[in-house]
C-alpha positions, 0 to 999 in steps of 0.5 A: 500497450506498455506502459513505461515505468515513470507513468507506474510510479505516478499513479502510485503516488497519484493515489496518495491524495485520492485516498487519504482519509476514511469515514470509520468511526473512531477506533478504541486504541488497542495493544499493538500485538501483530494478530490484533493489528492483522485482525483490525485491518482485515475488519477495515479492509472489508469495508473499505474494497477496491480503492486504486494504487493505495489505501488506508487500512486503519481509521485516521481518526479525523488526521489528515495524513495527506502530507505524511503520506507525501513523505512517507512515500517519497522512497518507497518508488525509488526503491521499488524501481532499483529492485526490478530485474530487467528481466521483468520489464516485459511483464504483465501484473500486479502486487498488492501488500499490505502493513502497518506503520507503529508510531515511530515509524517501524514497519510491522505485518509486511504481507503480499495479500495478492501475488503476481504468482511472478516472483521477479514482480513480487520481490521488488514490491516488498523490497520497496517498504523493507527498503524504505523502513523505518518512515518518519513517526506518525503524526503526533495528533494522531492517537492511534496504535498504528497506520495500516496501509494497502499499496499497489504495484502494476507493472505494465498495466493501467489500474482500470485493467486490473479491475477489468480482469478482476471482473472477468475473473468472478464472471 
């Protein structure tokens, strides 16, 4: 079954108010060198698993980012969408990238930590966050260096597939 573009895009932003908080206990703020911030996230991510369309990499330290997130993925969608071939409209799979927003708002560790192995599904993911860079700075109350974030992108699948595969995959 395909499923049309406007129900992807929903879930992405869907999963905004799901996962906007964690439970992490508060980090000590940390020189924002790139190999720190990789280090950190991969550490948080560890412990975080499979959380649907988006998650945060990072500690909120008790920052409600529900409304930042709101904004900060108002454009990310739409430039997803502009940068799709429609040569890839027929095409099954998923990306998952992750990085990191500094304080004002300048994306840093850009990376696909899982490819679709289809270039013409991976480059419109990434071209989504370059094309949205910079976001709004981060929340003043928030005191951390960062905001790590995981975002996935399901071209003609349902989340639940994508699990479904996974599982079948490690059986």
């Amino acid at each position: 079954m395909r499923w049309p573009q406007r129900s992807v895009i929903g879930m992405l932003l869907g999963g905004v108010s799901v996962l906007a908080q964690t439970n992490a206990p508060p980090a000590k703020p940390k020189a924002s060198t790139a190999s720190q911030i990789e280090e950190d996230a991969k550490k948080h991510a560890s412990q975080l698993g499979s959380s649907g369309p988006m998650g945060i990499l990072t500690d909120t330290m008790g920052v409600d980012f529900k409304s930042y997130l709101s904004r900060v993925l108002h454009n990310v969608p739409q430039n997803w969408c502009s940068h799709i071939p429609e040569s890839a409209s027929f095409k099954k799979g998923w990306v998952t990238i992750d990085f990191f927003i500094l304080k004002d708002g300048t994306v840093q560790g850009l990376r696909v930590i899982d490819s679709s192995g289809d270039v013409t599904l991976d480059r419109p993911a990434y071209g989504s966050i370059t094309g949205s860079n910079p976001f709004p700075p981060l929340p003043s109350e928030f005191k951390g260096p960062y905001l790590g974030l995981r975002l996935s992108y399901y071209y003609n699948l349902k989340p639940d597939d994508v699990n479904q595969q996974l599982v079948g995959s490690l059986l």
